[in-house]
C-alpha positions as CSV (number, residue, x, y, z in Angstrom):
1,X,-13.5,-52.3,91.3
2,X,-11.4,-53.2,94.9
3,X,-10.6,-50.0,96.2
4,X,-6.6,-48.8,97.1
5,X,-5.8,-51.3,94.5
6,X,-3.9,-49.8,91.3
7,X,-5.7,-50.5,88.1
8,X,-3.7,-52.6,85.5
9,X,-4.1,-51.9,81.4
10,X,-4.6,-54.9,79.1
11,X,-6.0,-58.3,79.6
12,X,-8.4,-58.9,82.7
13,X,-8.9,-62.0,84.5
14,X,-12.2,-62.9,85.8
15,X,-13.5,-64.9,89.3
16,X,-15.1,-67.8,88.5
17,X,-16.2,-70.5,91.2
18,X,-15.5,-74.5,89.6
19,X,-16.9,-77.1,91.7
20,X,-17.0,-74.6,94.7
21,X,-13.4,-73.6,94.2
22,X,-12.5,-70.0,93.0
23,X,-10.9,-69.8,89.0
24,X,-9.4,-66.8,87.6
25,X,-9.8,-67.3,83.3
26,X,-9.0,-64.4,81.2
27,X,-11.8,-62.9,79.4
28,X,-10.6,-64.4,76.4
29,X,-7.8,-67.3,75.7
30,X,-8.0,-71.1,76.8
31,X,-6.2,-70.6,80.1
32,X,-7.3,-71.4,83.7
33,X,-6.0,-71.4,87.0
34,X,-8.0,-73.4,90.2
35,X,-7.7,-73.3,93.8
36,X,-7.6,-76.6,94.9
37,X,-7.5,-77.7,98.7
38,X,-4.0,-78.5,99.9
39,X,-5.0,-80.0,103.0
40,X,-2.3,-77.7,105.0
41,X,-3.8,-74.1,106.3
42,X,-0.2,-72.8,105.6
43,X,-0.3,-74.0,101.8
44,X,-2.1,-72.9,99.2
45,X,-2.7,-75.4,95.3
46,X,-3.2,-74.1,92.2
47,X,-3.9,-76.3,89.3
48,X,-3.1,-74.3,85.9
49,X,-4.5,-75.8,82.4
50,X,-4.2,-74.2,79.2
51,X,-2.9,-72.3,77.3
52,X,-0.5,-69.1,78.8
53,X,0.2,-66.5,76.7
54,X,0.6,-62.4,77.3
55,X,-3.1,-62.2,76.9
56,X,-4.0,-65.0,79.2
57,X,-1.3,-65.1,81.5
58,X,-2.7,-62.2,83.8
59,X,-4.9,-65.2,85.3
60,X,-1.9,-66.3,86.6
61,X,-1.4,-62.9,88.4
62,X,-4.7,-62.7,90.0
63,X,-4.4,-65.7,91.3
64,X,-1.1,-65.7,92.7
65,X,-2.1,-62.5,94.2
66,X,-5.3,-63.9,96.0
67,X,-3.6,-66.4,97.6
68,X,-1.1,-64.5,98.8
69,X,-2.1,-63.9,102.6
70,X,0.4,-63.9,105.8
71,X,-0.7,-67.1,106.9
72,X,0.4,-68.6,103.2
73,X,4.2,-69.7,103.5
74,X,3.7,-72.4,100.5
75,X,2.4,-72.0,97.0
76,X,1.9,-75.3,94.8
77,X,1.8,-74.3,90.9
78,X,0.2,-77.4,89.3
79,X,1.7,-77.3,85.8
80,X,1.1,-80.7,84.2
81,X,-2.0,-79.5,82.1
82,X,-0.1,-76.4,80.6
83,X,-0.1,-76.9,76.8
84,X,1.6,-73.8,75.9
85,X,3.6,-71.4,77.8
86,X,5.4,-68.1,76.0
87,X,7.9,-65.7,77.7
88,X,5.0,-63.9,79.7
89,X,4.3,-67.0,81.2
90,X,7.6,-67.5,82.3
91,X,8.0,-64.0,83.4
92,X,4.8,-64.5,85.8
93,X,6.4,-67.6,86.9
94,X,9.8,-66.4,87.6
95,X,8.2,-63.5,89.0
96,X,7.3,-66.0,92.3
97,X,11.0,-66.0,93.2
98,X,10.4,-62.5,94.9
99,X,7.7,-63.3,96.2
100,X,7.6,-63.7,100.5
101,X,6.2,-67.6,99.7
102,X,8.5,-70.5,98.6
103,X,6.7,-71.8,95.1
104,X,6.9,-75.4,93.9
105,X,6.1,-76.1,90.4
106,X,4.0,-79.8,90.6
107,X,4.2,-81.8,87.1
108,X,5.3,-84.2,85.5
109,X,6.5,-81.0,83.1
110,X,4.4,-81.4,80.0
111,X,7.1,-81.6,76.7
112,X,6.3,-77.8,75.9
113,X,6.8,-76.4,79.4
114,X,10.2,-78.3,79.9
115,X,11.2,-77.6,76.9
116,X,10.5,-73.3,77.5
117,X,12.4,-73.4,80.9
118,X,15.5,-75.0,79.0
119,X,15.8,-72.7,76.5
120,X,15.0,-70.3,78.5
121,X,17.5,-71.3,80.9
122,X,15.4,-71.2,83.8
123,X,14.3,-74.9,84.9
124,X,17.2,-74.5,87.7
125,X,15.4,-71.4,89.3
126,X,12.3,-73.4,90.7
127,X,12.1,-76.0,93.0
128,X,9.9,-78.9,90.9
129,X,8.4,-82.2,92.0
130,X,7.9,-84.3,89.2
131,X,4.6,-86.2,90.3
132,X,4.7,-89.3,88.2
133,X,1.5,-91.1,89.3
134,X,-0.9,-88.3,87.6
């Protein structure tokens, strides 16, 4: 348990280290979310794969919470492995805009995801760079 830190109900994430790099998974679910080096000490990458649902989505959280230090101005949200998102992921997502960092959602936007931020009618809240050579 970290201490001073409130303790949430409901699906837990777990630490995982991939290849070196820390992972947050949920204890159950096929979600996943990886650091990955940005190459910039102000930026931080995470690469998210899966499946993101209210029970797996709280990977997500974690995540976005331990990389969230003051030397952080930059958060990349790799999205182009996300099979399946529901309104809990889009919550966590929208969720970044108050957030102190600027977020960037990487794709290209798999079908599913693009499709939830239409009809969701968020797409036009995020700043996205469609990265068409992955």
């Amino acid at each position: 348990m970290i201490p001073d830190r409130p303790q949430r109900d409901g699906p837990r994430a777990r630490l995982h280290l991939i290849d070196g790099s820390p992972a947050w998974r949920p204890d159950e679910g096929d979600a996943l979310v990886r650091y990955a080096p940005a190459g910039c000490p102000t930026t931080a990458a995470l690469v998210l794969c899966g499946e993101f649902d209210s029970d797996t989505t709280p990977c997500l959280h974690e995540a976005l919470d331990a990389v969230r230090t003051p030397q952080i101005e930059l958060v990349l949200l790799d999205v182009a492995a996300v099979r399946f998102g529901d309104s809990a992921f889009v919550h966590e997502l929208t969720a970044t805009r108050s957030r102190p960092e600027r977020h960037i959602l990487i794709g290209p936007l798999p079908g599913p995801i693009a499709r939830l931020l239409d009809i969701t009618g968020t797409r036009h809240t995020f700043d996205i760079t469609l990265d068409n050579a992955a």
